[in-house]
Steps between C-alpha positions, in 0.01 A plus 500: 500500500306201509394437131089396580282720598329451870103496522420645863173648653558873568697776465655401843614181452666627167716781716610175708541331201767794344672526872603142474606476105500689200148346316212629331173408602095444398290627763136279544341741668367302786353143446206612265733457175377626149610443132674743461770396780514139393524660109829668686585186667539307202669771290738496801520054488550508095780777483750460853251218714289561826591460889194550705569587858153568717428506796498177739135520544171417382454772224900493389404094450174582342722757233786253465218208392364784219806591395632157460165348298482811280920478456643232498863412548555800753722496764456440868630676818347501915591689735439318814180657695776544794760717307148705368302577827574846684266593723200229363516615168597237273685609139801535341502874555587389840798266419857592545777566192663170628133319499428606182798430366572157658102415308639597179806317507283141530275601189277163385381449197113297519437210193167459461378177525835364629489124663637563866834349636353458844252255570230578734608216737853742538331815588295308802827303642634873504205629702343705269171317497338346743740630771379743866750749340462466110399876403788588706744255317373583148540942610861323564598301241297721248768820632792222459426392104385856464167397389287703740266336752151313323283184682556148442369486136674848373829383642433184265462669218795743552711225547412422159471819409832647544666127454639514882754190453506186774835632607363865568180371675678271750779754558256787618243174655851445704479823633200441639564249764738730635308812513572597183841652615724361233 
């Protein structure tokens, strides 16, 4: 049983959810979300702590952000847009028990205001800026740290964010001279 309780979307994504582990969930409701689900979501982060697992688009982003300025100190897991696509759709309904799974098991934790490990100078030398195939790098190297994919400035801040170490940045930056294959 994993001791915090998950915020997801829908109804759907929490049946993926119980497939892959035993967990109880807050459901949002879809990306409009009220007091009365962040009054749950903070009930939930003062008595066992929040993981919030959306979907790896636009609207999951737009619910983490609320989430995370209305609660702070939650929990972090992506799902990689990849391992949550069948058939266009985008969500974690869509991901597999390993998926799932493999997302939970590489939680972060943001810190507000946190000064960043990795300079901006680091993030261009590694292609991520300023590069032909930067959004492509960052979708990779955001699936390696298991930050999620952002642009330029979001992956600065989640850097800092989720205090992504020098040593964890250049090992998965590594990976990306090779194809990411490691």
């Amino acid at each position: 049983m994993i001791k915090e309780v998950i915020v997801v979307e829908g109804r759907d994504d929490t049946v993926a959810v119980k497939r892959a582990v035993e967990a109880d969930t807050i459901e949002t409701g879809g990306s409009a979300v009220n007091r009365a689900v962040i009054a749950k979501v903070k009930l939930a982060q003062e008595r066992r702590g929040v993981i919030i697992l959306t979907d790896p688009d636009h609207a999951g982003e737009r619910i983490r952000k609320i989430i995370d300025a209305k609660v702070p100190g939650c929990k972090h897991a992506f799902i990689p847009e990849a391992d949550a696509t069948r058939k266009g759709d985008i969500g974690v309904e869509n991901a597999s028990v390993e998926a799932i799974r493999h997302a939970l098991s590489r939680v972060h934790t943001a810190f507000d205001k946190a000064d960043s490990l990795i300079s901006m100078e680091e993030v261009i030398e590694a292609g991520l800026l300023l590069h032909p195939d930067a959004a492509a790098r960052r979708m990779q190297i955001g699936n390696q740290l298991g930050i999620g994919y952002c642009n330029g400035k979001q992956l600065l801040k989640r850097l800092a964010m989720f205090q992504i170490t020098p040593e964890e940045f250049q090992a998965a930056a590594a990976t990306l001279e090779d194809g990411g294959k490691h």
